[in-house]
Legacy VTK file of the C-alpha trace (Angstrom):
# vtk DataFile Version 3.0
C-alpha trace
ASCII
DATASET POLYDATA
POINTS 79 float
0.000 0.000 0.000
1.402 3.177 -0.890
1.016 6.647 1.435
0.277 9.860 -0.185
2.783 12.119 0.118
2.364 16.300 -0.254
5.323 18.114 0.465
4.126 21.284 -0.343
1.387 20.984 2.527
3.089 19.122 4.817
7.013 19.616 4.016
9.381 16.891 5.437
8.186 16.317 8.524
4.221 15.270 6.872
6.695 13.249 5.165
8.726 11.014 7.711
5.312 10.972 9.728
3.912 9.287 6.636
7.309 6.828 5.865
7.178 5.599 9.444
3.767 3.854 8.759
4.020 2.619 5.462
3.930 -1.220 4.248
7.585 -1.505 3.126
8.602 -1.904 6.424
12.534 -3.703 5.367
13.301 -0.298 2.979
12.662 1.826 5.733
14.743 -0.287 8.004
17.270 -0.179 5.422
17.007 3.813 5.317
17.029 3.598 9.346
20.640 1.539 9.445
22.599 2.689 11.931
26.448 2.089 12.053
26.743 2.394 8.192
29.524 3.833 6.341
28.162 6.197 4.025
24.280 6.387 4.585
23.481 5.808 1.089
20.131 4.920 0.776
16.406 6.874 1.451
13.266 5.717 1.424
10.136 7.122 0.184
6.455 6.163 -0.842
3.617 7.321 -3.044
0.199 7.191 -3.488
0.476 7.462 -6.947
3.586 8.459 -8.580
1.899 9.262 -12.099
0.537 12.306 -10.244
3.486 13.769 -8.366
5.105 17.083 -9.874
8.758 16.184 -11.555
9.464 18.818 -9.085
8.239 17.036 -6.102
9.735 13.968 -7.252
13.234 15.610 -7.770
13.414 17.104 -4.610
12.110 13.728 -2.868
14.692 11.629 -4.606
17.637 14.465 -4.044
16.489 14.905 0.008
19.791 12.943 1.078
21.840 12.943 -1.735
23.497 16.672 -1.111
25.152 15.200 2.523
25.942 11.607 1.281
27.932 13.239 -1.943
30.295 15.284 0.729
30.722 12.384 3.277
31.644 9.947 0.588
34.211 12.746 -0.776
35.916 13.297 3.062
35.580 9.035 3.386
37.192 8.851 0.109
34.612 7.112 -1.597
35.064 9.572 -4.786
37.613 11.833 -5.926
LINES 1 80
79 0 1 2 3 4 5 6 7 8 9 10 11 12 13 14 15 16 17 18 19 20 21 22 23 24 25 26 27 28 29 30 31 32 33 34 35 36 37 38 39 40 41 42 43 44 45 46 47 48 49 50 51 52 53 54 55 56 57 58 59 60 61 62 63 64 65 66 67 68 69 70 71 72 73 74 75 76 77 78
């Protein structure tokens, strides 16, 4: 079952309110991993991802990348 999400209504924290009590309970435990490297993975669902702004969908899939990018540079994951 997927959860609607709205970010412009309900920003980020609508949106880990709505994660916490989805049905894909092992992603989210993968997103929740503690004692991990790099945290390289985030987890998000939607209602119905035909209807989501490109936007909204950009911003969703970019909400960790900005942080991983610089800790796998300092790690030296990349160059």
């Amino acid at each position: 079952m997927f959860r609607d999400i709205n970010i412009k209504s309900k920003g980020i924290l609508g949106w880990l309110a709505q994660a916490k009590t989805s049905d894909f309970t092992f992603l989210e435990r993968l997103d929740e991993m503690s004692d991990r490297y790099v945290d390289n993975c985030d987890f998000f669902s939607l209602e119905d991802p035909e209807n989501i702004a490109d936007k909204e969908l950009y911003d969703l899939l970019m909400t960790e990348y900005p942080n991983w990018l610089k800790l796998a540079k300092i790690k030296k994951l990349l160059p």
